[in-house]
C-alpha positions in Angstrom: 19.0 6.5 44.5 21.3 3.4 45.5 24.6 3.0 43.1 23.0 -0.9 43.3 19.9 0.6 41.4 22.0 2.3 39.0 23.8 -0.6 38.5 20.8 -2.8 37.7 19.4 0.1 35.1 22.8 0.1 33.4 22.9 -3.5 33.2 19.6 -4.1 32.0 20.0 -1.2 29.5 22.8 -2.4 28.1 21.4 -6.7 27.9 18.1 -5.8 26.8 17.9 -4.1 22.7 14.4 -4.7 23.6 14.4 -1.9 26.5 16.7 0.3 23.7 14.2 0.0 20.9 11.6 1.2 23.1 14.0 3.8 24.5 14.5 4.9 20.7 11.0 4.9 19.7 9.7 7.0 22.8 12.4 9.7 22.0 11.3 9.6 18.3 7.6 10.0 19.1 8.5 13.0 21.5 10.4 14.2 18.4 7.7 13.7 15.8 5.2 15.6 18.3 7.7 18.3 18.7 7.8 18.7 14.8 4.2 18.7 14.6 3.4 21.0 17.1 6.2 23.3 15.1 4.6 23.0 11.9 1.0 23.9 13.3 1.8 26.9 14.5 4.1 27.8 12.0 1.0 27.6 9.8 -1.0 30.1 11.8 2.0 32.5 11.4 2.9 32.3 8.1 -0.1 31.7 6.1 -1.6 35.8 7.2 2.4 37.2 6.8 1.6 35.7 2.8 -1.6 37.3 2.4 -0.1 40.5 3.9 3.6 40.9 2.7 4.2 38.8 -0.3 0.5 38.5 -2.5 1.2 42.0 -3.0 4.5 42.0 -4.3 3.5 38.7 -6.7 0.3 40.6 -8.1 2.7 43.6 -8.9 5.4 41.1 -10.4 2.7 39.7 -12.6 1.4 43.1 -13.4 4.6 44.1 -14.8 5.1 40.8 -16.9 1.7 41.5 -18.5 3.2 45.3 -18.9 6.5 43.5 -20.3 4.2 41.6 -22.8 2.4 45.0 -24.4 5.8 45.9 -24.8 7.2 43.5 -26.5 4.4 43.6 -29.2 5.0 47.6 -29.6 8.6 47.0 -30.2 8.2 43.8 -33.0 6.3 46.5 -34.9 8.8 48.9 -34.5 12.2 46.7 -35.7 13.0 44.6 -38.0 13.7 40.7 -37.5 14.3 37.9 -39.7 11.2 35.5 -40.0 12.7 32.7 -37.8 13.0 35.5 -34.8 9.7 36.4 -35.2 8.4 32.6 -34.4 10.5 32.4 -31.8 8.8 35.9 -30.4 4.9 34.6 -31.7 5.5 31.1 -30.1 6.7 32.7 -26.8 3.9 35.3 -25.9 1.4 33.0 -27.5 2.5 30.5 -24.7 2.4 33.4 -22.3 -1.1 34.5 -22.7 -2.7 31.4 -23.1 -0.9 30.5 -19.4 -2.2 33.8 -18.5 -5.6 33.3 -19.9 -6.2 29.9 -19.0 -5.3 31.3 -15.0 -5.6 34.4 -13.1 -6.5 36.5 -16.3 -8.9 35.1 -18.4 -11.3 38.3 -18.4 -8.2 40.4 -19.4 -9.5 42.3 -22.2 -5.9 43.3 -23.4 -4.3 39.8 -23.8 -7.2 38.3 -25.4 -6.8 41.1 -28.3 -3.4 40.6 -28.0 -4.1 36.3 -28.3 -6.0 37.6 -31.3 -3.9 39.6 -33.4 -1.4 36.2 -33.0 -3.5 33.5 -33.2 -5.5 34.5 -35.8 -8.5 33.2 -33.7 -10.0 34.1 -30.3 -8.9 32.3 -27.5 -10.4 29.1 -26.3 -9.8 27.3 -23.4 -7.5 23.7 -23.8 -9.9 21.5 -22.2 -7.4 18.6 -22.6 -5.6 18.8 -19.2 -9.0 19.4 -17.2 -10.2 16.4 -18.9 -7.2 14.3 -18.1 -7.5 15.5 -14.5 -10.6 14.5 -13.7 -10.6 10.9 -15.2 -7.1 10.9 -13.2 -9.4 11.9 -10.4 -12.1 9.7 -10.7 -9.8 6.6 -11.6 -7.5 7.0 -8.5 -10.2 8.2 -6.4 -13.6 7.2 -7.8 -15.3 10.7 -8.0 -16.8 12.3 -10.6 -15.4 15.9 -11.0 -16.1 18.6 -13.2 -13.3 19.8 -16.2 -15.5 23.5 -16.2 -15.1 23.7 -12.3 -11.3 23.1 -12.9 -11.3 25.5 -15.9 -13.1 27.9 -14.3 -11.5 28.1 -11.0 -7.9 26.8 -11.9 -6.8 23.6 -10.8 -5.1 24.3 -7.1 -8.2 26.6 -6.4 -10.6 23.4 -7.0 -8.2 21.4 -4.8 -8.5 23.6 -2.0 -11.9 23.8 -2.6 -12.9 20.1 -2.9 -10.7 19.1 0.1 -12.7 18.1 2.5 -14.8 16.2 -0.2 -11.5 14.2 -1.1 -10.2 13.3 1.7 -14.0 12.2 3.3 -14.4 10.1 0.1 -10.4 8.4 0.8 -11.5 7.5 4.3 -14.5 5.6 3.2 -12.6 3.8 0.4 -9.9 2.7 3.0 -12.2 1.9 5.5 -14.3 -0.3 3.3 -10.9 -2.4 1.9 -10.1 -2.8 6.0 -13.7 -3.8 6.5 -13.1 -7.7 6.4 -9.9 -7.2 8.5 -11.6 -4.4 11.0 -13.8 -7.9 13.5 -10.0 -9.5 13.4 -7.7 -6.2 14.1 -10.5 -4.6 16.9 -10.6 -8.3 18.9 -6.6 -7.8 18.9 -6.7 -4.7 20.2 -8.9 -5.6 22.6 -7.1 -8.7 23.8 -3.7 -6.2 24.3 -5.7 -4.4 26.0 -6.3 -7.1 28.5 -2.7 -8.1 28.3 -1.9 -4.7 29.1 -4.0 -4.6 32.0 -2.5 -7.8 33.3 1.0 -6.8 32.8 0.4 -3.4 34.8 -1.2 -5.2 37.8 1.8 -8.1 37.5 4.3 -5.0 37.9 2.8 -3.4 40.1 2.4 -6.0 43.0 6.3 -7.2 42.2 7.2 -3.3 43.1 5.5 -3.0 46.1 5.8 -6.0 47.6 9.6 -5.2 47.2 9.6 -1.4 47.8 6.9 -1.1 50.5 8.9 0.7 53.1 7.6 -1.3 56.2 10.6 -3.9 54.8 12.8 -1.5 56.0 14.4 -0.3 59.1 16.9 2.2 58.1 15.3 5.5 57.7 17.2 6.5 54.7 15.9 3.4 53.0 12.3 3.8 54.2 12.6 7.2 52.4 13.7 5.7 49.2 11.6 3.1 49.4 8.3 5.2 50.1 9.6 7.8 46.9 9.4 4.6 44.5 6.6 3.3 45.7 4.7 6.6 45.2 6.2 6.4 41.6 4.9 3.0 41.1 1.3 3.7 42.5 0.7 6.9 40.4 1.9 5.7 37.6 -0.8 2.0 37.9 -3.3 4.3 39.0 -3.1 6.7 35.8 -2.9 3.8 33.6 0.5 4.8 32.6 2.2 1.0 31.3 5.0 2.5 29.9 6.0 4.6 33.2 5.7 0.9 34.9 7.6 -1.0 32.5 10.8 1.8 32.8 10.3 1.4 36.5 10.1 -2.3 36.3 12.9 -2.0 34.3 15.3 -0.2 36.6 14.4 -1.6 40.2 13.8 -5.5 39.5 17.0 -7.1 39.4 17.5 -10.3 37.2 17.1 -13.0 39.1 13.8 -11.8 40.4 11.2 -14.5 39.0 12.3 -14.3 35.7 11.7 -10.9 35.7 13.9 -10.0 32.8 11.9 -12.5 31.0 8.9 -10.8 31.7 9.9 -7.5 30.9 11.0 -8.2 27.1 7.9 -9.9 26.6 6.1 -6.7 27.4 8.7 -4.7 25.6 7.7 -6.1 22.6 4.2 -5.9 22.8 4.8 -2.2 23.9 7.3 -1.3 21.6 4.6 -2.8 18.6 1.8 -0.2 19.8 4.8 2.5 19.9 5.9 1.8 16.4 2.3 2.2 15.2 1.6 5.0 17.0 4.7 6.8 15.7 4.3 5.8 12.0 1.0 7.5 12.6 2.3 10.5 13.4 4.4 10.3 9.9 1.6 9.7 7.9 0.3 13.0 10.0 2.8 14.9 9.4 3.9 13.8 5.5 0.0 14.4 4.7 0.4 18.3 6.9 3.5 18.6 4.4 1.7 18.0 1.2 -1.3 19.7 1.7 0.3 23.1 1.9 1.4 22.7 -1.2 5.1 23.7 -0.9 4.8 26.3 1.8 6.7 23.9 4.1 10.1 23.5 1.7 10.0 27.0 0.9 9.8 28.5 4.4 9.8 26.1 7.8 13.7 24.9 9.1 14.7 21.5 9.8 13.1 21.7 13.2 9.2 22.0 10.9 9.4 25.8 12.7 8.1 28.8 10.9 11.8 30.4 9.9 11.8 34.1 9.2 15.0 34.0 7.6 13.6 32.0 5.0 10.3 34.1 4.1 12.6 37.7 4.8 15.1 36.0 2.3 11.9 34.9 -0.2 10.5 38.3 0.1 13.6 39.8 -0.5 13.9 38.2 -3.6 10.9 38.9 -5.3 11.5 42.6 -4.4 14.7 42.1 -6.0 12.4 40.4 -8.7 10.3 43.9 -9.1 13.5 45.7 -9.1 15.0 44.0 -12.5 11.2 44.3 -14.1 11.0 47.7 -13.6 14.3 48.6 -15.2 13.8 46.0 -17.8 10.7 47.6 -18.7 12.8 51.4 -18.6 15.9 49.9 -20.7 13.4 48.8 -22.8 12.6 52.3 -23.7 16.2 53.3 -23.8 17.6 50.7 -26.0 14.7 49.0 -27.5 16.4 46.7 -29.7 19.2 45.7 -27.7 16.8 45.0 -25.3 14.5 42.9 -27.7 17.8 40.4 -28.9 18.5 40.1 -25.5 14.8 38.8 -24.8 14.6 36.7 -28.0 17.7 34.7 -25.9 15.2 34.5 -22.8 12.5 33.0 -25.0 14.2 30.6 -26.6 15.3 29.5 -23.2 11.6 29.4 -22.2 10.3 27.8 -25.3 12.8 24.5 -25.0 12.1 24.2 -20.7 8.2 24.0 -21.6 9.1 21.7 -24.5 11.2 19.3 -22.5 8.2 19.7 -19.6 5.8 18.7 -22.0 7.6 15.5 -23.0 8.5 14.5 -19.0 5.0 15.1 -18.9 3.7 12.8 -21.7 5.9 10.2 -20.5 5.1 9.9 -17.2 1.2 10.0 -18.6 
């Protein structure tokens, strides 16, 4: 390439923020593509390493917090604690089964006896949230759904299993509110598209009718010439307006017939479908995020790539997790009253986060 051609790219860079937003936005697009490639196929890898590695190390966690509950009710019947101890001990477990038995557990045989002897009465599911949910659902959303489908199948479970129902019913919502505005946006589209077509063919015939190589002699520039015009005719024949703008760009110098002129009025048009097209790919993405339901915070890098050093580090902790279970549940049977003060500490702890919860909650009801 000729340092004159250089020269005419660098100036025109540097004159036209036109040419440097679109420059911007076509690296940011690459970059949002990149990212959701990465989180794609970070999905295919670590949704099976879940299933495989860490399910069974949370169903063994949970197995020994239900085995940490039995023990707790042998011991309260084995020491002696003031009154206001024992409320804090009933008002913890009592909050503990009924999370248990309103989830993964609700045939469990063992807590609901246990519910019992607490309670005084048999446990019955809080139908208050479900209900909530669903006129939630079916105010923001306009469906009708079911509070025994969430109770019976847990609230995430119905999520995942209504998707597809959700997100069908969405698209026709927003695609009636855009009806009226669909005739106006579609005849726009269509008259870029016409533009678009004009502005290629404009481009085109300025680059060859400059660039042809039979308007040179020298050999060396007939080679140049015939490598740019090969450029230009692939890139009009493939449709590609952005490949002829950049090349428009770079060999049309400025006093050209008002090419410069010509070429920010394309830019914006182009850099308009570009900034559309890229804050589609957000909304892609942002929705890919969110419907993992926090996979993507807990184990994918700032790149959106699967990162092993995140799930090894995750799975190290909840074998670290087991670890402390299983020799709290031992110390337990070593020193079973030192153990119980130091748990009555625990469940106070646990009793005023779920009571400030409750109130964030009601609030923001």
């Amino acid at each position: 390439m000729s340092k004159q051609i250089v020269y005419i790219e660098a100036q025109q860079t540097k004159k036209s923020k036109f040419f440097q937003r679109y420059q911007k936005l076509l690296i940011d697009i690459a970059a949002k593509k990149v990212q959701q490639e990465n989180l794609t196929d970070g999905m295919r890898t670590v949704i099976p390493k879940i299933q495989s590695e860490l399910q069974p190390l949370v169903n063994e966690l949970m197995e020994l917090h239900i085995q940490k509950l039995i023990r707790l009710d042998e011991v309260v019947n084995e020491i002696v604690i003031s009154k206001s101890k024992f409320l804090i001990f009933e008002e913890y477990i009592l909050g503990e089964l009924e999370d248990l038995l309103s989830g993964t557990h609700k045939n469990n045989s063992i807590l609901q006896d246990l519910y019992l002897k607490y309670n005084k009465e048999e446990y019955q599911e809080d139908r208050t949230e479900q209900h909530f949910i669903s006129e939630l659902i079916k105010s923001k959303f306009g469906i009708d759904v079911d509070p025994d489908e969430i109770i019976e199948k847990g609230f995430e479970q119905y999520m995942a299993d209504n998707q597809e129902k959700f997100e069908d019913h969405f698209h026709e919502r927003e695609s009636k509110k855009k009806s009226k505005k669909q005739t106006k946006r579609q005849k726009e589209e269509e008259e870029e598209v016409k533009i678009l077509a004009l502005d290629a063919k404009a481009i085109y015939f300025r680059l060859i009718k400059k660039y042809h190589p039979d308007r040179q002699l020298d050999p060396a520039k007939q080679n140049e010439y015939t490598e740019i015009t090969k450029l230009v005719t692939k890139a009009y024949k493939e449709n590609d307006f952005m490949t002829l703008l950049k090349l428009q760009i770079t060999y049309l110098e400025e006093n050209e017939l008002d090419a410069s002129t010509l070429a920010d009025d394309m830019l914006l048009r182009y850099n308009k479908i570009l900034q559309a097209q890229l804050q589609e790919l957000n909304q892609e993405i942002e929705f890919a995020k969110r419907n993992i339901m926090g996979l993507f915070e807990d184990f994918f890098d700032k790149n959106y790539c699967f990162s092993s050093h995140l799930f090894d580090k995750h799975k190290s902790n909840l074998n670290k997790d087991l670890k402390s279970k299983k020799d709290e549940l031992e110390y337990s049977q070593k020193q079973k009253k030192g153990w119980f003060k130091e748990c009555l500490l625990e469940m106070q702890d646990i009793i005023d986060f779920k009571s400030l919860r409750f109130h964030l909650d009601s609030m923001y009801r």
